[in-house]
C-alpha positions, 0 to 999 in steps of 0.5 A: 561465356557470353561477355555481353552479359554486362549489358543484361545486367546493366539493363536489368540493374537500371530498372527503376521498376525491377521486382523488390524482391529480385532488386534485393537478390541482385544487390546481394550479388553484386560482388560475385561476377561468377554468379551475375554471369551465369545469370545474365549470360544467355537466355534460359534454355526452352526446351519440349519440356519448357524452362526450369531454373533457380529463382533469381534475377538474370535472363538465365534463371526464372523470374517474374519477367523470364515468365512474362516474356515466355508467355509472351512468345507463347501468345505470338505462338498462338495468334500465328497457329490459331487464327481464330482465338475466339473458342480457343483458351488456354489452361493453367495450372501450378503447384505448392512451390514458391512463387508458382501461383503468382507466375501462373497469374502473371501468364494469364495476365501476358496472354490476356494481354493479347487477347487470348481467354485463360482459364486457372485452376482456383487451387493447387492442381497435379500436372495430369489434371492439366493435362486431362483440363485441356483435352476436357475444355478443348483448349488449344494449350495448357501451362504447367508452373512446376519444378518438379521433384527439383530442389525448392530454389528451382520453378518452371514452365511447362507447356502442354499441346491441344491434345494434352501432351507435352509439346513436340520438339518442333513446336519447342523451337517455333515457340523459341523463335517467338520468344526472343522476338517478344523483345525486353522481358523487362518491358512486357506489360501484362494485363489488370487480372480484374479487368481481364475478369470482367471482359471475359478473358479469364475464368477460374476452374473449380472442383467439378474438374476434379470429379470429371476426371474421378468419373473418367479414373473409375472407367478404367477399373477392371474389378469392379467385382471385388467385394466392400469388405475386401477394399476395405481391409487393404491399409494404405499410407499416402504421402504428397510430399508436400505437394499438389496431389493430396485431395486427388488421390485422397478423395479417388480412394475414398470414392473407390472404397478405401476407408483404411487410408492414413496420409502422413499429416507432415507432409500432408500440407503443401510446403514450398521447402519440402522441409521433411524431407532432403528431396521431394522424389519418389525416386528417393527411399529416404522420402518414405522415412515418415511413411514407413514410420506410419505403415508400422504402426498401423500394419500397412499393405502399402506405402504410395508417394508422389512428387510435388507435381503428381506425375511421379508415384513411388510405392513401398510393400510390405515383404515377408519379413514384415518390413517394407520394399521399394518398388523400382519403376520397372517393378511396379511397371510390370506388375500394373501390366500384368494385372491389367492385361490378364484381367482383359484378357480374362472378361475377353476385353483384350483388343487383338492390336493392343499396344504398350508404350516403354522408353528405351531405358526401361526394362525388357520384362514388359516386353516379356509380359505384354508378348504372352498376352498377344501385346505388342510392345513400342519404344520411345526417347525417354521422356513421357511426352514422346508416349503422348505423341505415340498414343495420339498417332494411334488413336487418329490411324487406329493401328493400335489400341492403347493398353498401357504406357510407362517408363523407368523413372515411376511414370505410368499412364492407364487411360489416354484420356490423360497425356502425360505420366499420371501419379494420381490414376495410377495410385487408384488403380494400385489400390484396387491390384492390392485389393484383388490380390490381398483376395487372393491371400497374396501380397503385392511382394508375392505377386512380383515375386512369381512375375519374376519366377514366370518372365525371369529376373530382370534387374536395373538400375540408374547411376547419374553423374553430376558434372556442374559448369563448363568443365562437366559439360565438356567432360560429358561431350568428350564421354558421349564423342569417345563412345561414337569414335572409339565404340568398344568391341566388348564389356566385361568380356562379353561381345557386344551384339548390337549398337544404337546411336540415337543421333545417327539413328543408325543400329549396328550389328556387330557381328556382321557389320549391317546397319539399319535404320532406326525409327526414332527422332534425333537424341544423344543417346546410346545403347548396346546390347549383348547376348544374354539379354544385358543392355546399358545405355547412356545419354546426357540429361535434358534438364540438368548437369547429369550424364545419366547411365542405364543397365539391365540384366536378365537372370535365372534367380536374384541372386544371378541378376544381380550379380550380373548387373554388378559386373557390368555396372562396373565394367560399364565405369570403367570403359566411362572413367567415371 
């Protein structure tokens, strides 16, 4: 641990000036040394996906004066990219956490501080209208202020590129660089937001941004053919989880013929503590209590949620015994492929080199479904902003044409008009799937059902493992290091086939011992691969005190694929000790 951080602390502790608020945190901690280190220790990491940490006072945590001095580091960025700022802007955006609206002014305030025009949504704003806002408006960048589906302690800044990604590694650094030249966070002075107002300086996006991206969202439809009366009979519940996404995907569905649409109204108003539920993911059945408490009442054909920044959708179906599914990632993944490209297919609007992006953890069944339909499939890091990067490279060589692109942890993305992972088109497009098949006399659970009679029964799952301080980070170093130096020959008394050390960036066969390259950026990530199609792969996670492990398995019914993937879940804990 840095033992300079009595000298952060002390900068900060004498601050005459200091936040009240953060004053008051501070004086609460004195006593703790534990803690003031931790806060003050080192910068707070900035990373592709920008910072994310615990509110608190400290150089390590997120603040009003970490956020200045990162938009800070970000107007130094731009100024050297961009030398004529002139009809260039920067779009900011922020969602229903604590304090996410005053860091979205006070970054508008630091970069007109210098000169450079902001624009900021008037309300509370999904991650993917960013996105959307800053190809729209051609800006040269747009900033997120969201923690995601983190606890309501935690907010962060995430930046977006001029082509509405997620930066790339490279750009992360360049900004880092800037950052920490930006110098004493405690003495960055942002700019009056009235005068930067009346300069030019700073705009306020209204609601004509939602209704551009609507008109985009309706291009995407593929059966527009489907009758009133049909729409009309699919039920929808719809959770926001108390975040951003509530007039979005309310008015979309209105806008395409959903009128049977009951929001579950406790969750309907943004809350910066998720108070209803024990986390804001849709990765998390126990977020659907309320909304599975609704579709019973009410007979639903499905159950939609995001997360508080709208990237993420979970959906629930109804099954055959009345009661209502969770849909993985990887399900719901597959079923939006296939409709999408049997119906392009269909009217004769599948390009010959249509292209799906996946990230390696991610199931094997898109590749599956996307190879009968003539589609080529391409892997990624995990991460939706390397699917960004991929849809931008195409679109500029014209290699492939984009069809769809997705990754395990309920991330899908249908029109690149959009460059991150994309809760609200989704959803729309999820009710129209409903509809076509509920035309069909079929339900979505019937539907995967015979996908999974078709491709095979593919099963997966996550396991993350919390490993808090410096004894876990070490323990995952030593996890990661023991797989490189110690790579085992089998699991569970399968041979592994094949090795791939993202790192390195070297695949192994290990029956002959041949190495080939591999065509994806550096990443602590390992996966192997075995003969009947089980893979598993590990890596640490990027944004939190997680080791993260990835298994997939094919199976001839249900019941072998799971059992399957209970055999090499716990062969694959075993090798880990975990």
């Amino acid at each position: 641990m840095n033992a300079n951080w009595h000298e952060h602390y002390t900068r900060w502790n004498e601050c005459e000036s200091l936040d009240p608020e953060l004053r008051q945190q501070l004086t609460t901690m004195h006593a703790d040394e534990k803690q003031l280190a931790d806060c003050f220790s080192a910068p707070i990491a900035f990373g592709t996906g920008g910072m994310r940490g615990v509110m608190e006072p400290g150089i390590n945590r997120i603040n009003l004066y970490t956020i200045r001095k990162a938009s800070a580091g970000l107007a130094r960025y731009l100024l050297e990219t961009y030398p004529d700022l002139a009809v260039k802007k920067v779009i900011i955006a922020y969602d229903s956490r604590k304090h996410s609206l005053l860091f979205a002014k006070e970054t508008a305030k630091v970069l007109g501080q210098y000169g450079i025009t902001t624009c900021i949504f008037k309300q509370l704003t999904p991650t993917p209208l960013l996105s959307f806002a800053v190809r729209h408006f051609s800006a040269c960048a747009g900033i997120v202020i969201t923690a995601s589906h983190n606890p309501p302690e935690y907010n962060g800044y995430k930046i977006y590129g001029a082509d509405g990604g997620q930066i790339t590694l490279a750009t992360a650094e360049r900004l880092m660089d800037h950052i920490v030249a930006a110098g004493n966070e405690l003495e960055i002075t942002p700019a009056d937001e009235q005068e930067l107002y009346k300069n030019g300086l700073l705009h306020y996006i209204d609601d004509s941004l939602l209704h551009a991206y609507l008109e985009k969202v309706k291009q995407l439809r593929v059966h527009l053919d489907l009758s009133p009366a049909i729409r009309e009979q699919v039920k929808i519940v719809f959770t926001p989880l108390h975040g951003t996404t509530h007039d979005s995907i309310t008015r979309g569905l209105k806008l395409f013929g959903y009128t049977q649409v009951s929001v579950v109204l406790e969750q309907a108003i943004p809350d910066p503590n998720f108070s209803t539920v024990a986390s804001p993911n849709p990765e998390e059945p126990e977020a659907f209590r309320l909304a599975i408490s609704s579709a019973k009442q009410m007979d639903a054909d499905i159950i939609m949620g995001t997360d508080p920044d709208g990237d993420r959708l979970g959906v629930l179906v109804k099954n055959q015994a009345g009661d209502y599914s969770v849909l993985t990632g990887n399900q719901l993944g597959a079923m939006l492929l296939h409709y999408l490209l049997e119906t392009k297919q269909k009217k004769g609007e599948l390009p010959t080199n249509g292209l799906v992006l996946k990230t390696i953890v991610t199931s094997e069944m898109g590749r599956a479904i996307a190879a009968d339909f003539g589609v080529s499939t391409e892997d990624t890091l995990t991460g939706f902003k390397y699917i960004g990067e991929k849809i931008e490279a195409y679109k500029k060589s014209g290699a492939y044409v984009f069809q769809f692109g997705y990754e395990e942890s309920y991330g899908y993305l249908i029109g690149d008009f959009v460059r991150d992972k994309d809760a609200v088109q989704t959803a729309l497009l999820i009710a129209d799937m409903c509809a076509y098949y509920k035309s069909q006399h079929k339900s979505l659970a019937d539907t995967l059902n015979e996908l999974f009679n078709r491709y095979g029964h593919y099963a997966e799952e996550l396991i993350s493992f919390t490993c808090k301080g410096g004894d876990g980070m070490q323990k995952i170093s030593a996890t990661m290091l023991s797989l490189r130096s110690q790579p085992p020959a089998q699991i569970a008394s399968h041979p592994i086939l094949a090795i791939e050390d993202y790192t390195s960036g070297i695949r192994t066969d290990c029956q002959t011992g041949t190495t080939t390259p591999l065509t994806l950026p550096a990443s602590d990530t390992i996966k192997y691969f075995f003969h009947d199609h089980s893979w598993f792969c590990v890596r640490p996670s990027g944004t939190e005190p997680k080791i993260k492990i990835y298994l997939g398995v094919k199976g001839t019914n249900s019941q072998d694929s799971q059992e399957k993937l209970f055999t090499l879940k716990q062969a694959v804990l075993q090798l880990l000790d975990f």
